[in-house]
C-alpha positions in Angstrom: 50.0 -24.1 116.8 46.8 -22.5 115.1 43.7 -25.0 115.7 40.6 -25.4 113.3 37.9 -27.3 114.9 35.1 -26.8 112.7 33.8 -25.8 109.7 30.4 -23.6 108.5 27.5 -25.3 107.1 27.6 -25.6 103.0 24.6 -23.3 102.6 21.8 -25.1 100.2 22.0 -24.3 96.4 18.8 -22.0 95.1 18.5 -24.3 92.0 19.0 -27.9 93.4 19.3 -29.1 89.8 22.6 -28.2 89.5 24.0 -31.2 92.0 24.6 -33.9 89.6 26.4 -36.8 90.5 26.7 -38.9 87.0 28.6 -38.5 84.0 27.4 -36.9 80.9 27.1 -38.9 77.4 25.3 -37.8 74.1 22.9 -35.7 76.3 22.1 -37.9 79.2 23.3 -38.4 82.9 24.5 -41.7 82.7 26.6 -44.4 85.2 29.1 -46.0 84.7 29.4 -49.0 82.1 31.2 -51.1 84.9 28.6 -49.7 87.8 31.7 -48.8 90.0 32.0 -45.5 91.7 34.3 -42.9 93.9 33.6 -40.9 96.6 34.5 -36.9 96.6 35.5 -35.1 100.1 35.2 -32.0 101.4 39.0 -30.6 101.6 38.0 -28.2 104.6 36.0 -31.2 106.6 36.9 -34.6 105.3 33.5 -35.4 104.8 31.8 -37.2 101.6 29.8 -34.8 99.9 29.1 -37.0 96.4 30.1 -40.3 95.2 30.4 -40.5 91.3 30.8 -43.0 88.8 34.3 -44.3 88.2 34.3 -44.8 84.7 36.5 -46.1 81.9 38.2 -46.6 78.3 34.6 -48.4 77.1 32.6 -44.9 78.9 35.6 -43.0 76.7 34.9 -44.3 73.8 30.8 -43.7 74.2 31.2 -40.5 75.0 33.7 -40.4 71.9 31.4 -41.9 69.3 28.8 -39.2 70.1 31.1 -36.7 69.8 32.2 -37.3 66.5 28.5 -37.7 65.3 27.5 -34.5 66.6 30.7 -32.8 65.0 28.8 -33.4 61.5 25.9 -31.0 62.6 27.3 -28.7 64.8 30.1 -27.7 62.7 27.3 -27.2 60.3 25.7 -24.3 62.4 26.3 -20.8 61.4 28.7 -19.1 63.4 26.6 -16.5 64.8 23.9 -19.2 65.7 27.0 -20.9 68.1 27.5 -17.9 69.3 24.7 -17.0 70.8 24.1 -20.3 72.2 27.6 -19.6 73.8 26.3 -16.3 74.9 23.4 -17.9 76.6 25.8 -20.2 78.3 27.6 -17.3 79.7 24.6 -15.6 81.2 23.2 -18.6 82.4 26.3 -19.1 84.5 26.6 -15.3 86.1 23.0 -16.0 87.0 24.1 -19.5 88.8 27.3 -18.0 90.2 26.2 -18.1 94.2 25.3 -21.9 93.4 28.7 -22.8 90.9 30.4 -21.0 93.7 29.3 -23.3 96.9 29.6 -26.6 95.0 33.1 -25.2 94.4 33.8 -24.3 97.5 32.6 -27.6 99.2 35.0 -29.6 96.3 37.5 -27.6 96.5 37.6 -25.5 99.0 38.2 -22.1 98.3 36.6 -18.9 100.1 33.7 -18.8 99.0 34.0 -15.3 97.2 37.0 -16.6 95.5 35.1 -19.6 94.2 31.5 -17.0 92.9 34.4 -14.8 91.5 35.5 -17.8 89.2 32.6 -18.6 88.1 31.8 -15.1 87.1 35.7 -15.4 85.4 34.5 -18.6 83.5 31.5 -16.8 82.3 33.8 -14.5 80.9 35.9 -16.6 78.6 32.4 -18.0 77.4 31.4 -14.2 76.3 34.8 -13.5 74.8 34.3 -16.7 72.9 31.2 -15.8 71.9 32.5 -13.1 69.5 35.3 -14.8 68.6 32.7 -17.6 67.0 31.8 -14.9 64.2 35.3 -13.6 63.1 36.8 -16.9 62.3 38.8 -14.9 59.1 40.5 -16.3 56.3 42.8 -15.0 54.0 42.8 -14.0 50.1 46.3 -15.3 49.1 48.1 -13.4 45.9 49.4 -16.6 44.4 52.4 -16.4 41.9 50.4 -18.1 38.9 48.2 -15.8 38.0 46.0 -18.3 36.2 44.9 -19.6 40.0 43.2 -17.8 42.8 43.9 -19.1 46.4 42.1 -18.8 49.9 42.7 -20.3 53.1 40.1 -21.1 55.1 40.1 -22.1 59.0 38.0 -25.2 59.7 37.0 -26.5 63.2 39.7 -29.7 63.7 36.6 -32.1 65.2 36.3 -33.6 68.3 38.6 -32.5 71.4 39.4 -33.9 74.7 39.6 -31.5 77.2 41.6 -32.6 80.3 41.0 -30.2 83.3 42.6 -29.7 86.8 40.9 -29.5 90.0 42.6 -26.1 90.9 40.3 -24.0 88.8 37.4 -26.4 88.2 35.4 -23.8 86.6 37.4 -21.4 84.2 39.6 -24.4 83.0 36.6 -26.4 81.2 35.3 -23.1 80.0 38.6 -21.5 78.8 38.9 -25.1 77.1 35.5 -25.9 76.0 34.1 -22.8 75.3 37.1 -22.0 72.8 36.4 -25.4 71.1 32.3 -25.1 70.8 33.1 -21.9 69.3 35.1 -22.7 66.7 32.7 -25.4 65.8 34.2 -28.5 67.3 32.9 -31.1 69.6 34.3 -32.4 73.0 35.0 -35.2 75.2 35.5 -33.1 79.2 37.6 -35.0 82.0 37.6 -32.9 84.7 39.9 -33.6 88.1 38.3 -36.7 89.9 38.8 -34.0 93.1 36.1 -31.5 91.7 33.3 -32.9 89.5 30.4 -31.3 91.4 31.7 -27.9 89.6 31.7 -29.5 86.3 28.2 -30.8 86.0 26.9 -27.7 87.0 28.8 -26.3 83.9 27.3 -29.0 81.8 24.3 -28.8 82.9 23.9 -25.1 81.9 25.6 -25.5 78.9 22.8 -28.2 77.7 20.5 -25.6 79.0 21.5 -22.9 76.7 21.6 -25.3 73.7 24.5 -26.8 73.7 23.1 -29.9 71.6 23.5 -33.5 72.3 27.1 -34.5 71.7 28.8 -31.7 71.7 30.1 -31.7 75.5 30.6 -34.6 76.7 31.7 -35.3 80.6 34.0 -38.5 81.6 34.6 -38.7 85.4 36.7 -40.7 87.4 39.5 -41.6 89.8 41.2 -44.7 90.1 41.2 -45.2 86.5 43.0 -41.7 85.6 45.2 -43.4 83.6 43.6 -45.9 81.8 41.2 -43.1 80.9 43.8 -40.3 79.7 45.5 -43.4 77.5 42.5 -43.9 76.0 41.4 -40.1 75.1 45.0 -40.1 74.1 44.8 -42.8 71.5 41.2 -42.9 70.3 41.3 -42.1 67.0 37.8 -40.0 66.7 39.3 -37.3 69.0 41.6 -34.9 66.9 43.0 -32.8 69.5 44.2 -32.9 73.1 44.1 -29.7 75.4 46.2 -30.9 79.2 46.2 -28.4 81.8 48.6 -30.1 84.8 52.0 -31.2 85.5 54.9 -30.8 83.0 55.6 -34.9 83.9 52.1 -35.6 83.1 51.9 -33.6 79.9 55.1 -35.5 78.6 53.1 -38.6 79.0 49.9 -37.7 77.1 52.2 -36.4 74.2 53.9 -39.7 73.8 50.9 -41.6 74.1 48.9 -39.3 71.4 51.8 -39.7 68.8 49.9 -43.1 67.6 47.1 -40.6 66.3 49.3 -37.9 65.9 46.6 -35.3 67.4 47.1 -31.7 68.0 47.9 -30.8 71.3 48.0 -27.9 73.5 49.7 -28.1 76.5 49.7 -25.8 80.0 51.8 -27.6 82.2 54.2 -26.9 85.5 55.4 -23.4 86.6 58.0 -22.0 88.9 57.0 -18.7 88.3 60.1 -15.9 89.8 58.4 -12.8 91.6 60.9 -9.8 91.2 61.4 -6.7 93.3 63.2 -4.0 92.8 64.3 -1.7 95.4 62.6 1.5 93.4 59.2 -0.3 94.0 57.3 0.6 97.8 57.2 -2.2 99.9 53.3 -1.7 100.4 52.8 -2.1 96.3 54.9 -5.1 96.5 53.2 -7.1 99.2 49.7 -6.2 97.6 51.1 -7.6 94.1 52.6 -10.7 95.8 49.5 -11.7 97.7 47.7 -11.1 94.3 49.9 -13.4 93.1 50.5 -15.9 95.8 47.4 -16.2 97.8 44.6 -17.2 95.5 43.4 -20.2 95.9 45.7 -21.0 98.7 48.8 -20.6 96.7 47.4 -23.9 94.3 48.0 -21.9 90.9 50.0 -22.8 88.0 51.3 -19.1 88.0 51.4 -18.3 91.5 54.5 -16.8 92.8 57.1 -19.4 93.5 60.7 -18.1 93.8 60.3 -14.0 95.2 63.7 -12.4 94.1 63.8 -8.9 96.5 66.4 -6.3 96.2 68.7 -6.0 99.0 67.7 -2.2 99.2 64.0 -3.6 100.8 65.1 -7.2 101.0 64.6 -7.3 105.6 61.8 -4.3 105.2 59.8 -6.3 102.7 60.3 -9.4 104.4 59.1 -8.0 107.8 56.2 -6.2 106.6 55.2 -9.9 104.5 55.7 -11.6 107.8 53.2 -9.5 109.8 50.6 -9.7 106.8 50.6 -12.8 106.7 49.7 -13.4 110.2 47.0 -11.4 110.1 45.3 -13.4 107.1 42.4 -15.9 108.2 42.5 -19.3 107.7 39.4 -21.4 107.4 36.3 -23.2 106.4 35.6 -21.5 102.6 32.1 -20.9 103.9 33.2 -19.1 106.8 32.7 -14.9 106.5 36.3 -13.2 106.5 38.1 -16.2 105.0 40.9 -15.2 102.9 42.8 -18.7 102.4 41.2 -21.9 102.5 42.3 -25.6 102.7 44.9 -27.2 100.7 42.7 -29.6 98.0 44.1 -32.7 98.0 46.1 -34.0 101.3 49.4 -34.9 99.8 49.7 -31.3 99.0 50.1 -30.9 103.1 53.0 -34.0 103.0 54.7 -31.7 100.1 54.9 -28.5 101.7 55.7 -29.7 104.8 58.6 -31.7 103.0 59.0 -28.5 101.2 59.7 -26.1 104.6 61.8 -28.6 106.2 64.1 -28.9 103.6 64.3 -25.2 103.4 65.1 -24.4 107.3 67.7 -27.8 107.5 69.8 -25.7 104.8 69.6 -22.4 106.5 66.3 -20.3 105.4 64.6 -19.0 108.4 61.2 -19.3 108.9 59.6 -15.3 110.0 55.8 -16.7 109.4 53.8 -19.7 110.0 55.7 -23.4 108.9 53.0 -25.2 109.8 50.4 -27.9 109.4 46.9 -26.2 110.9 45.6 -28.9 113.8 42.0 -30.2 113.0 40.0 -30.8 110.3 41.0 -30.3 107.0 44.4 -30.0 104.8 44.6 -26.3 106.2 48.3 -24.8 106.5 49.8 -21.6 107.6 50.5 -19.0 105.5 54.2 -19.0 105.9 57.2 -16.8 105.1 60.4 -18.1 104.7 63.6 -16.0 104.1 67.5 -16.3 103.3 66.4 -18.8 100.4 69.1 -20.7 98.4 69.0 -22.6 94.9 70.2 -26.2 96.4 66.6 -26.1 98.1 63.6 -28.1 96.7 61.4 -25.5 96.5 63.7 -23.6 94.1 62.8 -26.3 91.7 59.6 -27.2 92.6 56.4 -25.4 93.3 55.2 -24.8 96.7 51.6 -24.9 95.2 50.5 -23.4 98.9 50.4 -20.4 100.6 54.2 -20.4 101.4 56.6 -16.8 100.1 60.2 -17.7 100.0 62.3 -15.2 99.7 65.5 -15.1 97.5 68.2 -11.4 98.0 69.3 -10.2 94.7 71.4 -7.0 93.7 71.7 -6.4 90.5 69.3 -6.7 87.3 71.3 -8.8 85.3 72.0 -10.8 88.2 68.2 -11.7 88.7 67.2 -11.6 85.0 69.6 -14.5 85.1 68.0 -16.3 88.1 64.8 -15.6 86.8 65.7 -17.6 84.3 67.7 -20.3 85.6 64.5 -23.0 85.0 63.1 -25.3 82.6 60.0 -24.2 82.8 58.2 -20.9 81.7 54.8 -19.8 82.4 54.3 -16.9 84.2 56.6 -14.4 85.9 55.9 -10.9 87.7 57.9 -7.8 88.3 57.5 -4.9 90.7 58.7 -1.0 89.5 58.2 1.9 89.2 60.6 2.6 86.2 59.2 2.1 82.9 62.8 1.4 81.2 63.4 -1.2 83.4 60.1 -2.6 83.0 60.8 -3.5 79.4 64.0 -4.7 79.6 63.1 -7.0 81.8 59.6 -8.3 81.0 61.4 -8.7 77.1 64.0 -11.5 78.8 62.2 -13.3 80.9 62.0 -16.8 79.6 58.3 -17.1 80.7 55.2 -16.7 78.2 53.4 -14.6 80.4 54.9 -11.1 83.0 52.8 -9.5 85.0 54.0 -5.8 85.9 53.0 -4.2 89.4 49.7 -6.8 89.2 49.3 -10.4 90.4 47.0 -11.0 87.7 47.6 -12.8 84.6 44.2 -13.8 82.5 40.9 -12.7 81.5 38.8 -13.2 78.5 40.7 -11.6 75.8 44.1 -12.4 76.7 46.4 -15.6 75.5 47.5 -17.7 78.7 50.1 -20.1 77.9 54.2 -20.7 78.5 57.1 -22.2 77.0 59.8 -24.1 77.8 58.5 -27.4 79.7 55.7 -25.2 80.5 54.4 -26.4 77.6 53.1 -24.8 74.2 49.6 -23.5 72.8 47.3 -20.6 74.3 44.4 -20.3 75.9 42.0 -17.3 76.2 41.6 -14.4 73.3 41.3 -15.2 70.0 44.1 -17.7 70.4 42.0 -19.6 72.5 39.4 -20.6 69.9 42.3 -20.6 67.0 44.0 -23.4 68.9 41.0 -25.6 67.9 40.8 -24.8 64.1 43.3 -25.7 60.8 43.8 -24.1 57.5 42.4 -25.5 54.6 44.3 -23.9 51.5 41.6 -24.1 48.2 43.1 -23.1 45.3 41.3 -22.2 41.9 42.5 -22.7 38.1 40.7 -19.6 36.2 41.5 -20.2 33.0 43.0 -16.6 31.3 40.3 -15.8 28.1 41.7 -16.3 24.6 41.8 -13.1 23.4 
């Protein structure tokens, strides 16, 4: 069995301001109201690197109070003023990128190219938004009266609560955030209890750039997860509610929001199916499914989860997966070569490993890896299992790791119908080189999202979002910053002139 022993040094941050370990209310680093705290670990070492303030409903409602003050005035600001304090934001963070990168990296623990890359990603949701601050459109509305004349308006909704996931600890507050700022709204951010190094360093630049007191707001914490999403949930100055997590979890913030009927968008659970068809070369399809599998250590809500191969390559692709697989290097994220990095949160090792031996006591084989990595760390192998079938857990459930599994298939309305055979539908990815086939199957596949011959699924300027139990709303584009606004309808009586 592979070994890890040890782990690289977290090199020291060029602008030490940036490690904050409080939370954030009205514009000042503050404790918690109860003085308690929680530790945050290193996922590749298991050492402390932080200890934060556990706070709770009365820090919630603080942090709400400001909010909702500040909404008065920076609603007020003109659009092109927000955006280029946005703007500002955005450079501020490609300029911090090495340091947003090792704090995310010694949080989380991805390579630590991986983790500069995202912030540079962040950044770039934060430019988008930027411009999409000064084209907030209405509408002239022929009415049928013709003694009236009707607009409709789109108005920020006020203050949002922006719950964020420890898997992308960067782009998720600014792909949240950065839409509502922009369309003139206020926030309330809970980042994962697992990554809140990251977020201060966000905050922190943000208040740098202008951002005014207020307007982002940071609750941390870890035992009280639930007590604090009830009470963002059900406090009655916060208007809207953007989840990024589990479909379960979503389903409980929706019930609990009903009382203040807020607006929601949610981007919950995936099981996204990876399709290859037989016209496709195996070397385009491993590249694409490593895009799509590997990032992060397979901890994505979109990464590949069920791989659906043609017969035609079905042994050749999984042999050639196998032996690429054992060539990638596992490791510290600080570590030079590093391609996939530890697991964040250790009972993501107990699932997988639940995961694979379910799989192999029904009959898949195992041609890669299987394996919990000895040492420090939650580090596992990557793994490739083949000869998949539906009454496994994993055909339900995500891997979230750096596990293939590998499903035959031999016709395409065979697998447009597995593809589909889920209640969830977030992303999905097909590899071929004919263009027919590309559209008739990217048009019924129950997912909100397909991804032809790439592994990528988001940037700036494009919605991200599912349906299904995947959830509902988008993020990223001009969709991303309309989520956060309503229509106001203003209709006017102009009297006709007596002639």
């Amino acid at each position: 069995m592979a070994q890890i022993n040890g782990s690289a040094s977290p090199r020291k941050l060029k602008n030490p301001s940036l490690f904050i370990t409080k939370g954030f209310i009205n514009g000042e680093w503050v404790d918690a109201k109860s003085g308690k705290t929680f530790d945050v670990f290193n996922p590749s070492t298991g050492e402390k690197i932080a200890t934060f303030p556990e706070m709770d409903p009365g820090d919630v409602a603080e942090a709400a109070k400001h909010a909702a003050a500040a909404f008065q005035s920076w609603r007020a600001i003109s659009p092109k003023k927000r955006a280029d304090i946005i703007r500002k934001w955005a450079n501020l963070m490609i300029e911090n990128a090495d340091d947003i990168g090792t704090l995310m990296t010694m949080e989380n623990g991805k390579p630590f190219p991986e983790a500069k890359g995202e912030a540079i990603f962040a950044a770039n949701y934060l430019e988008f938004y930027a411009g999409e601050a000064e084209r907030a459109y209405g509408d002239v509305i022929p009415t049928a009266n013709t003694s009236t004349r009707a607009f409709a308006l789109k108005q920020p909704i006020g203050v949002v609560a922006c719950l964020c996931p420890w898997n992308f600890p960067a782009a998720m507050i600014t792909r949240k955030a950065g839409g509502a700022l922009a369309a003139g709204c206020t926030t309330v951010v809970k980042p994962a209890g697992e990554t809140p190094l990251t977020a201060n360093a966000i905050t922190y630049l943000a208040a740098q750039a202008g951002i005014p007191k207020g307007a982002i707001n940071v609750i941390h914490c870890m035992a009280n997860l639930i007590d604090v999403g009830k009470a963002l949930c059900e406090n009655k100055d916060i208007r809207k509610l953007s989840f990024t997590g589990s479909t379960a979890v979503g389903k409980l913030l929706m019930s609990q929001c009903s009382s203040t009927l807020k607006k929601l968008s949610m981007e919950l659970g995936g099981n996204s199916p990876f399709i290859v068809f037989d016209d496709c070369p195996v070397g385009t399809a491993i590249q694409t499914l490593i895009g799509a599998k590997i990032r992060n250590s397979g901890q994505t809500c979109v990464s590949a989860n069920r791989v659906y191969v043609q017969r035609g390559v079905y042994d050749a692709l999984g042999k050639a997966l196998a032996a690429k697989f054992k060539t990638l290097k596992t490791g510290d994220g600080f570590e030079a070569g590093v391609q996939v990095g530890p697991l964040t949160v250790d009972r993501g090792i107990q699932k997988v490993e639940r995961h694979v031996q379910d799989a192999v006591s029904k009959g898949a084989k195992l041609l890669q890896g299987g394996k919990r990595i000895e040492g420090k760390g939650n580090f596992f192998e990557p793994s490739v299992l083949v000869d998949m079938k539906p009454n496994m857990i994993s055909y339900s459930e995500e891997f979230f790791a750096p596990v293939v599994a590998l499903y035959p298939f031999d016709t395409e309305e065979e697998v447009i119908q597995l593809a589909n055979n889920a209640d969830v539908g977030l992303g999905s990815y097909i590899c071929t080189n004919d263009i027919a086939r590309m559209w008739r199957v990217a048009e019924r596949l129950e997912t909100g999202m397909v991804g032809v011959n790439t592994g990528m699924l988001a940037s700036g300027e494009l919605p991200f979002g599912g349906v299904k139990h995947s959830g509902f709303g988008n993020e990223g584009g001009k969709w991303g910053v309309e989520e956060f606004m309503v229509v106001k309808t203003i209709v006017v009586s102009v009297p006709q002139a007596k002639i």
